[in-house]
C-alpha positions, -999 to +999 in steps of 0.1 A: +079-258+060+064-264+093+090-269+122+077-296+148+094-294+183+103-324+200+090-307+227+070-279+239+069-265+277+039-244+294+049-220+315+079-203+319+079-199+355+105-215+379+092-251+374+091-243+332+121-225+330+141-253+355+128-279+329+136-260+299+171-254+310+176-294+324+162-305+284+192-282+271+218-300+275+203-329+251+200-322+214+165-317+210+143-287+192+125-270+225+099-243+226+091-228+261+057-205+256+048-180+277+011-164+284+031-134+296+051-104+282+081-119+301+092-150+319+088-156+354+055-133+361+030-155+374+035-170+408+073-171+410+078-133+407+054-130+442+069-156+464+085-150+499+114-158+485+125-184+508+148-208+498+139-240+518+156-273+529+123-290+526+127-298+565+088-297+571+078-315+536+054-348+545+081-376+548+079-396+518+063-378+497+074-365+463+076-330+478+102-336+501+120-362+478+122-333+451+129-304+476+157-322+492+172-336+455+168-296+445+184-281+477+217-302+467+213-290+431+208-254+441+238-251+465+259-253+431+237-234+406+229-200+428+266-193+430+274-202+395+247-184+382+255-154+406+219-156+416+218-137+451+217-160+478+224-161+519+217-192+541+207-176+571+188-203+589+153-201+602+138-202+635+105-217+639+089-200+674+062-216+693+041-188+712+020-213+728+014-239+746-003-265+718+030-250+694+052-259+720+039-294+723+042-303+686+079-295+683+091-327+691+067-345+660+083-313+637+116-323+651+112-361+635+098-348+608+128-330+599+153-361+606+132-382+588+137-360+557+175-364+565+175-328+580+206-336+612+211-305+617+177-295+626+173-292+666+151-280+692+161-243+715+147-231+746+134-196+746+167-184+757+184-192+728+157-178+706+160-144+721+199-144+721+196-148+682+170-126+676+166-097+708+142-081+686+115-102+691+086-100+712+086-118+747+070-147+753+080-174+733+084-213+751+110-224+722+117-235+689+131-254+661+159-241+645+168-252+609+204-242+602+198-246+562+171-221+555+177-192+534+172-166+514+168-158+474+162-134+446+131-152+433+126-129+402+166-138+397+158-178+395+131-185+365+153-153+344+186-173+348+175-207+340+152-189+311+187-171+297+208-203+298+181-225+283+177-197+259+216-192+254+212-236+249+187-232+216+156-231+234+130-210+213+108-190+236+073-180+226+057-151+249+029-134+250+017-166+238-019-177+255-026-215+249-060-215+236-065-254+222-042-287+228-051-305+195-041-338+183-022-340+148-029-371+128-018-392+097-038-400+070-044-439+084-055-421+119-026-423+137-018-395+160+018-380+155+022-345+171-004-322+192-007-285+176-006-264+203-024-233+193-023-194+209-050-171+213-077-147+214-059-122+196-037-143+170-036-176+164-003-189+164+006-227+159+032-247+170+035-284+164+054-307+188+056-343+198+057-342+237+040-316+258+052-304+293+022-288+316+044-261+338+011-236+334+011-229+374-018-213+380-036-231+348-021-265+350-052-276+357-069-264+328-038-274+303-044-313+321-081-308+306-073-303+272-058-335+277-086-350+293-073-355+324-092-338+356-072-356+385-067-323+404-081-286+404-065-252+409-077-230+437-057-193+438-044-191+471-039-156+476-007-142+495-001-107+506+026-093+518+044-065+529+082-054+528+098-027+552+127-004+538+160-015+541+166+006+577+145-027+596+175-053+583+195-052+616+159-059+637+156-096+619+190-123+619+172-153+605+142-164+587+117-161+617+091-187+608+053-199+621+046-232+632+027-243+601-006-257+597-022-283+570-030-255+553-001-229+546+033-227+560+019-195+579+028-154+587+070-152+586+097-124+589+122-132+569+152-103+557+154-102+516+185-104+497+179-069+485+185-058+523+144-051+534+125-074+558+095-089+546+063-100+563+038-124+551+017-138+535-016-145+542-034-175+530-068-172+513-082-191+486-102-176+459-119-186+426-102-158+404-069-166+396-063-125+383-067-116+416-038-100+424-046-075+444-043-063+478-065-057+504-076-035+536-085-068+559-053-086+545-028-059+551-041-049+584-041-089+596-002-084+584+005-057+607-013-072+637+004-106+632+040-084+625+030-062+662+030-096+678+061-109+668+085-081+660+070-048+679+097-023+665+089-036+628+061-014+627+079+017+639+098+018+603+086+029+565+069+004+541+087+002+509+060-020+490+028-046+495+023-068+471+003-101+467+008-135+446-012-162+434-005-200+445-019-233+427-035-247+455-052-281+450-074-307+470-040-329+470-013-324+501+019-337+473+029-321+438+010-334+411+034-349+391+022-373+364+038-384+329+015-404+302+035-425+279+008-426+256-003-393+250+038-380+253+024-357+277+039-345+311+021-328+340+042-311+363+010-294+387+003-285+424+034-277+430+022-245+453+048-223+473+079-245+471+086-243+432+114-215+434+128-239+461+120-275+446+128-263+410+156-280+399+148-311+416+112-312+402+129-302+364+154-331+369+124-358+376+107-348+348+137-355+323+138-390+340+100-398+336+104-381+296+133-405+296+115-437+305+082-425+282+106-428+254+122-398+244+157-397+234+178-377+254+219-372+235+237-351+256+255-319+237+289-316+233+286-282+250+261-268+273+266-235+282+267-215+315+252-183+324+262-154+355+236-128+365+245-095+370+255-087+409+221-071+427+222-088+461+227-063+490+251-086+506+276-088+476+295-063+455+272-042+431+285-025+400+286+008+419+308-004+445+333-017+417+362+009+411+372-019+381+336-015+364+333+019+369+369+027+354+356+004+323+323+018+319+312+051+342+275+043+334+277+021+361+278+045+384+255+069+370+223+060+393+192+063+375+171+047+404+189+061+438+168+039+460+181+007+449+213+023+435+204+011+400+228+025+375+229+032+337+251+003+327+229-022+346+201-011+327+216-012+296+225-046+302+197-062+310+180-045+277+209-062+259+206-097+282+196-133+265+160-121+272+157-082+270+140-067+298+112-047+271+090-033+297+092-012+328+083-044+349+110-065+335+137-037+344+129-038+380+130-077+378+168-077+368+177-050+384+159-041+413+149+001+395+123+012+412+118-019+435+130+007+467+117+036+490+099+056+469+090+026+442+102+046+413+085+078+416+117+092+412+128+072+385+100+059+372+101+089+341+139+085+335+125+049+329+097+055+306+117+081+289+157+080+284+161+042+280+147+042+250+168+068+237+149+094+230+163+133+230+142+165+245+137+175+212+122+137+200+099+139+234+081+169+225+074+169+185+065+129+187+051+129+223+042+089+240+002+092+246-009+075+286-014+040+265+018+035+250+033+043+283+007+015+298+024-012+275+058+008+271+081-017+253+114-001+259+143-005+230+177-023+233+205+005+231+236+012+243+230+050+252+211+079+239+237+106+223+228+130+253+238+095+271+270+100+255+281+135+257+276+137+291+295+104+301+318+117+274+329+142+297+340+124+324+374+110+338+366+075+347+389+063+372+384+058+412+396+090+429+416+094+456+408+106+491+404+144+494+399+165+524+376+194+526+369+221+556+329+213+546+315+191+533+274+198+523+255+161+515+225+178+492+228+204+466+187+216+472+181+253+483+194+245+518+226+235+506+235+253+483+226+287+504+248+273+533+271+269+510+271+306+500+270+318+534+300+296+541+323+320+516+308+349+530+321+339+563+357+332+548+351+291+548+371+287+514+373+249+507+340+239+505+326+207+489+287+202+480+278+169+462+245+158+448+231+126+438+210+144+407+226+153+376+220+191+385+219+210+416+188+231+429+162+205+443+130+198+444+125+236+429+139+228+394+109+203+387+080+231+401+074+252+371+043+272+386+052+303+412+056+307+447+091+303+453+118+327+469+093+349+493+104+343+527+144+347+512+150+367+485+112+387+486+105+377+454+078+352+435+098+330+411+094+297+394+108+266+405+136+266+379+142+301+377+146+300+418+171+270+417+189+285+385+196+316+409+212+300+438+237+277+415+245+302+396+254+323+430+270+293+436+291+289+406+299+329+408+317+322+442+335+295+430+319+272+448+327+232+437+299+213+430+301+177+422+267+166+408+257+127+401+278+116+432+265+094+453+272+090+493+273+052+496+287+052+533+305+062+564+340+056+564+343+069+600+325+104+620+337+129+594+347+109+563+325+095+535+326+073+507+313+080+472+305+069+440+304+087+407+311+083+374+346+097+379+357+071+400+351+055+434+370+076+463+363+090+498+355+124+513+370+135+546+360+169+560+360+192+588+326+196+596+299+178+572+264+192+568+234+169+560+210+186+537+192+155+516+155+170+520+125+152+521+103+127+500+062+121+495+056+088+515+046+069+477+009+048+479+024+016+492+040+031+522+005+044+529-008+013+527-035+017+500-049-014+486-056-024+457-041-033+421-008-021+411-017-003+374+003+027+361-011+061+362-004+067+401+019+091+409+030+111+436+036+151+430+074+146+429+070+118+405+043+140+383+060+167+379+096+147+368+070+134+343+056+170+328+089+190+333+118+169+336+106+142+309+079+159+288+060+127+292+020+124+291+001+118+325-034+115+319-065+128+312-086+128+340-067+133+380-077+129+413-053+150+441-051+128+474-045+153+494-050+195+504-020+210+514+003+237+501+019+205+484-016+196+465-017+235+456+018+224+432+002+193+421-029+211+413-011+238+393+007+213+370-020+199+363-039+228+348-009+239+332-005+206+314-047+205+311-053+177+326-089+177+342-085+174+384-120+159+397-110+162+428-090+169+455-092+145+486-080+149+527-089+130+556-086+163+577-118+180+581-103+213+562-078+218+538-044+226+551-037+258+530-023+286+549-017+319+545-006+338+520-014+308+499-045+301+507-052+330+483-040+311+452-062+278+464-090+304+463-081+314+427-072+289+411-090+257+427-121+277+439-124+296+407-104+288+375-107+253+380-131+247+403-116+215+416-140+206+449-123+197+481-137+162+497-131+165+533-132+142+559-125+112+531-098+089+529-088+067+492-093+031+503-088+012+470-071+016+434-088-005+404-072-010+370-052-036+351-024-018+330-041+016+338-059+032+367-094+032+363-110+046+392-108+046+430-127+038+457-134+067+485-144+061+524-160+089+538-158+095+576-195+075+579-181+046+564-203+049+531-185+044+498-176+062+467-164+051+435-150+078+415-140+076+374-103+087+366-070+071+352-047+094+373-038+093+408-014+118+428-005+115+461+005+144+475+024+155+508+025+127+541+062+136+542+087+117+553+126+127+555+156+113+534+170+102+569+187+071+555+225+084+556+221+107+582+207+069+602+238+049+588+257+076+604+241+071+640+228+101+641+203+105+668+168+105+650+132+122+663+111+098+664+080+119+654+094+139+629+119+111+613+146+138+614+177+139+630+177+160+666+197+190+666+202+216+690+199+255+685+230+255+660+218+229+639+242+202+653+236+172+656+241+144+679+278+137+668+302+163+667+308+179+636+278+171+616+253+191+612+217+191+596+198+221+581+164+219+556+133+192+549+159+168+564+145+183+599+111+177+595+085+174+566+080+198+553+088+232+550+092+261+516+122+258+497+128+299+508+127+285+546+148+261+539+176+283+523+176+306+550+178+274+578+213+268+553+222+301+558+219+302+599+235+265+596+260+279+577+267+305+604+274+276+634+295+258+612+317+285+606+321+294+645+327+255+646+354+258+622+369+290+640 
């Protein structure tokens, strides 16, 4: 038997999702459908994330009527739903003259959309708020009720409660033909909504809701209705790491124009600062990516307002579609007769105006005839904590004591645990794919945009043993369109967590305390009992000491330190198991969350939540490849781009496939590992690529570039050549070069690894105030390896990028040495 829906939403973005949920609570059979492998993925999962008061909407029209209705609504929901939130307030800034002189109109505009609060500020005022800025500004509106979001957080919570309500949701469903259904005597009685190109589902409903974003305009045509037209409006953007946050206090905004709200700097709930977007409309509504011009008008409109904003890392660029039309107001139209509801137009403000816009729409279904019982019950929903400002599961000594997988970090940028994945692969909608994780729980949304985790991803979440990965090995595809499984824990999972003692720990005291179980360490470490230092502490985030070495299974290491030419693994075997033999404690998958003071530290670990006070503390957490966004590389966003870190998790770590067909950006002693795991995984390198007018392969290595690139693989060196765009949808296909004479090349390959372009793990050894070089991102230190505050020291990569792992160990070892005079 054929079930008919009394009604069937499009789109199951904010506005969808908003509408779904509102419908709910009335006893009615609801489908939301979904063109996409998830909800929320079009324009709502690319927003800046502003949460606005609707203070510049046109007075009077339905935009400001529905923004202002939705604010009110929202001020209840985001803290019931635990949906990360802070209401920061904006500052609009005029930098000119003719800005200056239309404050006054913005200023009524405001009151007339009931915004009191809003009020003009000289320039003095401005710059006590935010003494970041750039000088020059005449003055400026400030708007006390402007905030901030987690826009991915919005459409999923109002897609779990409608769901957890009785809503059906269809995705990966493509709406392919509206069709009327009819009676035998002609009379229509339901449209047949039907999927496609590559299955034709049906489903059969009597009212239709148009929430298609981006297509609206093409679902109002099936209904033969052309009153507006979609136009992409492209927005790029692009978000610094999380060390900016203290440079930005409120939502800095533009004065707008009739055509976009302009170029802000507003901080992000997840503790970044973001900067954006641009504004450019475009006939392709798949075109997503980012761009050369776009990114460098960011930067130049970023230098101009916030100087210093450009002195720290990128974390990511990304860009997002709006639906644009030829009409200034949503385009919001209900026909009685055909049961059909258009909710279009709605453009940058539907994250904002969501629930004001969802509850207009039950009104006009309401007065078009449809019966609207409220349920007995309608249940409530609460996200899982992921807002910087608020207390993660990490930080929770309760929820680590009932379940330690919440402190076992999987993603260490975003401190993403176990447990949070878990959960959202168990939530009302399971995250099924890599991109779906990130969305609920920020993996691989931080520093090095999951080329540290991004394998662990792919790999242990869906369960699957060492043994399992290499007799039924994933090929590059499946990876592409990974759907991950729902578990609760692989049995590796569970012996190791079975080992532990949850439970937050008490303070201890130590005489040293090493931050960083790599070579530099863990030889300090060593030297440190040599020396007589007995009570020594080393703690590492991974789940096993040794490094970056442990993933580099080619030779070359241990030359300049113990004169020999070892594997990775067999190098970082040696020194923990040196280690071990002087009874050295090692505390792996502990995490240094913060100061407590100059010499103490807090943790996290599966164990328990406690703090770490010692003597003297040494900072050893290495180094990391700046990843493609932080280079700024344009383009798509497809998988198959790694950096040599990231690869090499993937071969070694994860016994995961990679690709067939590589190109090395980069020719450095760093490339030389990339290369080498390549060929030992026989994978084809086309190239290796360096903007440098040589490679940077010194001696004695460049011996094995001379075997082994020149010769065994012959992998040619383009010098003097810098990548300048990525194609691909769900897999790299190719790149695009730009030689030094500004002609182009296109070059064939799914595989991209960046290599070298170091940057140091400085992020603790910043929250600690350490004094910091600003051209080697490493903290200063004098001829002992101190540092700028007493008692702390700094040895290895952390210095500079980048040196050997066998230089490294011996910098531990002469650190080592001071520390124990220090001591003394």
């Amino acid at each position: 038997m054929t079930t008919t829906y009394d009604i069937t939403i499009i789109g199951a973005g904010a506005v969808g999702c908003a509408i779904a949920r509102e419908l709910s609570r009335y006893d009615l059979k609801i489908a939301l459908v979904e063109s996409n492998s998830d909800v929320g993925m079009g324009t709502s999962k690319a927003s800046t994330a502003i949460w606005h008061t609707g203070y510049d909407a046109k007075p009077g029209s339905l935009e400001a009527k529905l923004l202002r209705r939705s604010y009110a609504l929202m001020k209840g929901y985001l803290p019931e739903a635990n949906i990360a939130h802070e209401v920061l307030g904006g500052l609009l800034i005029a930098w000119n003259q003719e800005q200056f002189d239309t404050l006054p109109k913005l200023l009524k505009q405001a009151h007339d959309n009931d915004e009191m609060d809003v009020r003009i500020i000289s320039a003095e005022e401005i710059h006590q708020r935010e003494p970041h800025i750039n000088k020059g500004a005449l003055g400026g509106l400030y708007v006390p009720g402007e905030g901030i979001l987690c826009t991915f957080s919005v459409p999923l919570a109002m897609a779990y409660q409608a769901v957890e309500n009785g809503v059906e949701l269809f995705l990966n469903f493509r709406v392919k033909e509206i069709r009327p259904s009819t009676t035998d005597d002609g009379r229509q009685t339901t449209w047949s909504i039907v999927s496609g190109p590559s299955s034709e589902q049906v489903i059969d409903t009597r009212f239709v809701i148009n929430a298609a974003g981006l297509f609206s305009d093409e679902i109002n045509a099936m209904f033969g209705k052309t009153s507006f037209k979609v136009t992409p409006r492209r927005g790029q953007l692009i978000v610094y790491d999380k060390m900016a946050r203290p440079l930005v206090n409120h939502v800095l905004l533009p004065v707008p124009t009739s055509i976009t709200k302009g170029v802000l700097i507003s901080p992000t709930v997840y503790g970044n600062i973001l900067l954006g977007p641009t504004a450019e409309d475009l006939p392709d509504k798949t075109a997503t990516e980012t761009t050369e011009d776009g990114l460098k008008f960011l930067l130049e409109k970023g230098k101009q307002i916030l100087p210093q904003l450009l002195d720290e890392e990128v974390t990511a660029t990304y860009s997002g579609l709006r639906a644009a039309t030829e009409h200034s107001d949503y385009q919001i139209e209900m026909d009685s007769s055909l049961r059909y509801l258009c909710l279009g137009g709605i453009r940058s403000t539907g994250i904002s105006g969501a629930m004001g816009i969802a509850e207009y729409g039950v009104e006009l279904l309401r007065d078009a005839g449809l019966e609207l019982t409220p349920k007995p019950e309608f249940k409530t929903i609460k996200l899982p904590t992921i807002g910087q400002a608020f207390t993660r599961p990490h930080q929770d000594a309760d929820m680590v004591t009932a379940n330690p997988a919440y402190a076992e970090m999987v993603c260490h940028c975003e401190r993403v645990s176990r447990g949070e994945l878990m959960d959202a692969m168990n939530a009302p909608i399971p995250a099924t794919t890599i991109d779906a994780l990130r969305r609920r729980t920020r993996a691989s949304q931080g520093r090095c945009q999951g080329f540290n985790c991004h394998a662990a991803l792919v790999s242990s979440l869906r369960g699957v043993n060492d043994s399992e990965r290499r007799s039924n090995p994933m090929t590059v595809t499946e990876i592409a369109h990974l759907p991950l499984r729902a578990v609760q824990g692989s049995d590796k999972d569970k012996s190791v967590l079975a080992t532990l003692a949850p439970g937050a720990s008490a303070g201890v005291t130590y005489d040293i305390l090493i931050v960083g179980g790599g070579p530099a360490g863990l030889s300090a470490a060593i030297e440190l009992k040599k020396q007589g230092i007995k009570n020594i502490l080393v703690v590492d985030r991974e789940s096993e000491a040794g490094g970056m070495p442990r993933m580099c299974h080619h030779t070359g290491f241990g030359r300049e330190d113990l004169w020999r030419m070892w594997s990775g693994p067999r190098y970082a075997k040696y020194y923990r198991e040196l280690a071990e033999k002087m009874d050295i404690e090692v505390r792996t998958s502990t995490t240094i969350t913060r100061w407590m003071d100059k010499k103490k530290l807090a943790y996290t670990s599966p164990q328990g939540l406690g703090e770490i006070e010692a003597g003297a503390i040494l900072l050893a957490t290495g180094v990391r490849e700046r990843p493609r966004a932080a280079r700024l590389v344009p383009g798509k966003r497809p998988q198959g781009v790694f950096t040599t870190g990231s690869l090499q998790r993937f071969l070694y770590q994860e016994h995961l496939p990679v690709g067939k067909r590589a190109v090395i950006i980069g020719a450095e002693l760093v490339s030389l590992s990339a290369l080498m795991s390549l060929m030992g995984a026989k994978i084809e390198c086309a190239m290796m690529v360096t903007e440098e007018a040589t490679h940077q392969i010194e001696f004695p290595y460049v011996f094995m570039k001379w075997a082994l690139a020149d010769i065994i693989s012959r992998t040619p060196v383009l010098t003097n050549t810098r990548i300048s765009n990525i194609f691909g949808q769900k897999r790299v296909e190719g790149i695009e070069l730009t030689h030094k004479d500004g002609s182009k090349q296109l070059v064939e390959c799914d595989t991209v690894i960046f290599t070298g372009n170091w940057i140091p793990e400085h992020e603790l050894a910043r929250m600690g105030g350490l004094e910091i070089n600003p051209h080697t991102k490493g903290p200063v230190i004098d001829k002992d390896f101190k540092s700028s505050v007493n008692g702390v020291y700094v040895a290895g990569n952390l210095l500079r990028g980048v040196e050997t792992a066998d230089h490294c160990a011996l910098e531990g070892q002469r650190a080592a040495q001071a520390m124990a005079k220090y001591l003394k």
